[in-house]
N, C-alpha and C positions, 0 to 999 in steps of 0.2 A: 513503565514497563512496555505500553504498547509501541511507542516512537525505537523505544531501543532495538526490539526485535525487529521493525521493519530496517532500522540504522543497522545492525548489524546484516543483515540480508543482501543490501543496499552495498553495504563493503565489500563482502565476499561475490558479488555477482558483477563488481566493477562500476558500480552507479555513484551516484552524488547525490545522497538526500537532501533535498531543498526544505520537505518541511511535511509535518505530519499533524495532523487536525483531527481529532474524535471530536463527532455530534454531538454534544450531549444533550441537545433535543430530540436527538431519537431513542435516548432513556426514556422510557416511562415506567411507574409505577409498575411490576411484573413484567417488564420487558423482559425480550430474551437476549433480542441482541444490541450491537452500537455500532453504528456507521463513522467512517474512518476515512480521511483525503487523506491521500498519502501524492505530492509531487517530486519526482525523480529528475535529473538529469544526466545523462550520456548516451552514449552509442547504441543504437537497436539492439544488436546482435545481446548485449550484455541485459537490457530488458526483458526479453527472452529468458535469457537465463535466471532473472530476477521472477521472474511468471514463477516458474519453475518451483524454485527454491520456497516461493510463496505458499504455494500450495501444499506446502509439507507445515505451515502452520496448523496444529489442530485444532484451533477456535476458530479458524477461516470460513465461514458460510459459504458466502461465496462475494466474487466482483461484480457489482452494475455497473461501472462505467469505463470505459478505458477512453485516452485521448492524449493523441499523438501530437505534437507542436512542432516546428521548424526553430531552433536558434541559433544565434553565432555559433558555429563548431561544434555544434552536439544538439542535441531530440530532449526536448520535455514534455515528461510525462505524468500526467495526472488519471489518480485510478481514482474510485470511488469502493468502497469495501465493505463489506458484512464481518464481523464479528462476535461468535457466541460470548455472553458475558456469562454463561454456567457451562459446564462441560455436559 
């Protein structure tokens, strides 16, 4: 479920998801939430728009990391993410 939501995000904002990673060490017993890699690639502008659209997830806590990469013909990106595991 969670790889999908950020993969469909990813389509509609014009990105190319590389690959989505939930912690599952930062489950613990009564945890609230799960920390999530999520790496992108394309064009600034279309990450932008990717921020966006993200923020309309409503189990999104929130982002610690954001980090920009130079590559052949396009920007990789890797976020770092909070997610509520209960509403």
């Amino acid at each position: 479920m969670i790889p999908d939501a950020f993969r469909e995000i990813a389509q509609m904002s014009g990105l190319q998801l590389v690959d989505v990673a939930p912690d599952l060490k930062t489950v613990v017993k009564g945890g609230e939430s799960l920390s999530v890699n999520v790496h992108l690639s394309g064009d600034f502008h279309d990450f932008r728009n990717f921020l966006i659209r993200m923020e309309q997830i409503p189990y999104l806590k929130h982002v610690e990391r954001v980090q920009i990469e130079p590559a052949e013909g396009v920007k990789e990106f890797r976020l770092k993410v909070w997610l509520a595991l209960e509403p």
